[in-house]
C-alpha positions as CSV (number, residue, x, y, z in Angstrom):
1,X,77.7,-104.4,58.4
2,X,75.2,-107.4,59.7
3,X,72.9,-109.2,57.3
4,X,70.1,-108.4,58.6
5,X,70.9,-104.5,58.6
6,X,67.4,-102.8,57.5
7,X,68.6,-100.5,55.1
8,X,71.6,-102.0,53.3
9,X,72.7,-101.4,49.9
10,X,70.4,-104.3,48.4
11,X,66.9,-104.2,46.9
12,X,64.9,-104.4,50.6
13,X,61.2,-103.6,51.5
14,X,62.8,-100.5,53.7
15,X,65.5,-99.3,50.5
16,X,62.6,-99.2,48.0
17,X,60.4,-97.4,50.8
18,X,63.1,-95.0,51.1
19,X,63.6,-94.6,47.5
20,X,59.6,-93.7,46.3
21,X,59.5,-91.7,49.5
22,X,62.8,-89.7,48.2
23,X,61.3,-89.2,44.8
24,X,57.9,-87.7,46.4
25,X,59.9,-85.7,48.4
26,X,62.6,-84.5,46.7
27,X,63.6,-86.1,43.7
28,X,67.6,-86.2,44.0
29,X,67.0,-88.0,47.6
30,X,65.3,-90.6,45.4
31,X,68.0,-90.9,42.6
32,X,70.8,-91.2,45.5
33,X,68.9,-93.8,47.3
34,X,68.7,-95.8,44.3
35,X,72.1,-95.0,43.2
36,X,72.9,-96.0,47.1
37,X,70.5,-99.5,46.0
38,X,72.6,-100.1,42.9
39,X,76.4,-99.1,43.6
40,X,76.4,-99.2,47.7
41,X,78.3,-102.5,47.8
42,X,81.5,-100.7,46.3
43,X,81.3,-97.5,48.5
44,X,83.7,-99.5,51.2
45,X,86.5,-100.0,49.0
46,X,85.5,-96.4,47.5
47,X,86.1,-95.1,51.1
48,X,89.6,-96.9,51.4
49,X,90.8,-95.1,47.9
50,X,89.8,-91.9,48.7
51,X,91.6,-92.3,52.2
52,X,94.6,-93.9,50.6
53,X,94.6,-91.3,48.4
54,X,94.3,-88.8,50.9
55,X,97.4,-90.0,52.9
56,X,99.4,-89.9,49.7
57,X,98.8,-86.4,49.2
58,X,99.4,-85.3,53.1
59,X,102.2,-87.3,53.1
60,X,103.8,-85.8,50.0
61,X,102.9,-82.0,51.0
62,X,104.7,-82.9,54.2
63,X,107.8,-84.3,52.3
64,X,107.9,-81.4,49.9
65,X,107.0,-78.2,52.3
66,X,109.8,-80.0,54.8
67,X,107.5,-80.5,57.6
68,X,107.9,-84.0,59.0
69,X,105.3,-85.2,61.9
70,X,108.2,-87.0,63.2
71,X,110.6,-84.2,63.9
72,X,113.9,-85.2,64.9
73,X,114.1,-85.3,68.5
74,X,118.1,-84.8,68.9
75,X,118.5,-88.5,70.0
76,X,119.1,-90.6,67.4
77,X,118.7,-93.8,68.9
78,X,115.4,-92.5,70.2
79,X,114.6,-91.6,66.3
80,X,115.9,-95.2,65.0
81,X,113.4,-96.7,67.1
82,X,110.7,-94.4,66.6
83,X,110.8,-94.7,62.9
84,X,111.2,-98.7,63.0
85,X,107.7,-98.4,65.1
86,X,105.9,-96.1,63.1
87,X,106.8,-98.8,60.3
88,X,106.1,-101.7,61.8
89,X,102.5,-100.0,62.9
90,X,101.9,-99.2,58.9
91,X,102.5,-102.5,58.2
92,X,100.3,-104.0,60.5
93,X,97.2,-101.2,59.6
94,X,98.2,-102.5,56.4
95,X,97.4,-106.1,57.1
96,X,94.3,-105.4,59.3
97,X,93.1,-103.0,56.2
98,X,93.7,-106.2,53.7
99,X,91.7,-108.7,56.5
100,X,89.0,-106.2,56.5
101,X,88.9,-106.3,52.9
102,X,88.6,-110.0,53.3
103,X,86.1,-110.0,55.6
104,X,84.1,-107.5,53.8
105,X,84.1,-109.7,50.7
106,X,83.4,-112.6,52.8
107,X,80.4,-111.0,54.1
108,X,79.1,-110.1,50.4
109,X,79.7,-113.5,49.5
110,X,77.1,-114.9,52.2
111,X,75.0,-112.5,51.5
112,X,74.7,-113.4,47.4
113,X,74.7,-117.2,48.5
114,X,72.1,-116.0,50.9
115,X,69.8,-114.1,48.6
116,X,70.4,-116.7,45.9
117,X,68.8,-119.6,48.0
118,X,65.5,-117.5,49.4
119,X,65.4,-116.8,45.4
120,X,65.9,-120.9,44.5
121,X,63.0,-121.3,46.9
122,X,60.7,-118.8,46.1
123,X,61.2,-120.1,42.6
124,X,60.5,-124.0,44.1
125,X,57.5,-122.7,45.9
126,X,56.1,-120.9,43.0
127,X,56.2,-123.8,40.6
128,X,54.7,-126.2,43.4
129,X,51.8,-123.8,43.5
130,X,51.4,-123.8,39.6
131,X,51.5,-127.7,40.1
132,X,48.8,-127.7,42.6
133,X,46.7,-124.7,40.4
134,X,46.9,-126.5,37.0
135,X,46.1,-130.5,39.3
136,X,43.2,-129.0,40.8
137,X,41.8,-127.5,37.8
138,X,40.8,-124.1,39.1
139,X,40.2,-122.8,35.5
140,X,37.5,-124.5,33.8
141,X,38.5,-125.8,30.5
142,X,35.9,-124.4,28.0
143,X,35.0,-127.4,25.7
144,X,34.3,-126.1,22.4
């Protein structure tokens, strides 16, 4: 996902659109946009568990009904090598799942660093605009 993605679990312009829009519409669309808004930063590694989990139980109906996707194919060399390929492919998904990971928290990382300095300088421009309010003297002081 890109920074500038329009509608991006953050709170956006186009997310809060979508949110008042889902309530008027249809409230649940509204409560799973902002629950989308509040808790969308976790649905990646929510994805991975429920796939990991998911392997784990085809993997143990398969070892427990018998059925193997790897049948023997009557060669055993043949099924030495398959098998030392199959886990030398796991462990590399394995590694590219873990540098996705990385990069995914990477990416959250610049975007809070991101968000936090457009914050630090709305906050800077606001009090320079105070500054320049209360110096100019736009409210008339009421003697009494």
């Amino acid at each position: 996902m890109t920074q500038t993605a329009l509608i991006r679990p953050a709170w956006t312009p186009a997310t809060i659109a979508l949110m008042v829009i889902g309530f008027m519409v249809f409230w649940p669309l509204g409560l799973a946009m902002l629950a989308y808004i509040i808790w969308g930063d976790r649905l990646d590694s929510f994805k991975a568990d429920v796939n990991r989990a998911t392997d784990d139980f085809t993997s143990a109906f398969r070892k427990k009904s018998g059925y193997s996707a790897a049948a023997s194919s009557g060669n055993v060399a043949f099924d030495e090598w398959r098998d030392s390929e199959l886990s030398r492919l796991d462990e590399e998904r394995n590694k590219l799942d873990e540098m996705r990971h990385e990069f995914d928290q990477h990416m959250r990382d610049l975007r809070m660093a991101r968000d936090r300095k457009e914050f630090e300088q709305f906050m800077a421009d606001r009090q320079a605009s105070q500054k320049k309010n209360k110096k100019s003297g736009s409210v008339p002081e009421i003697d009494g």
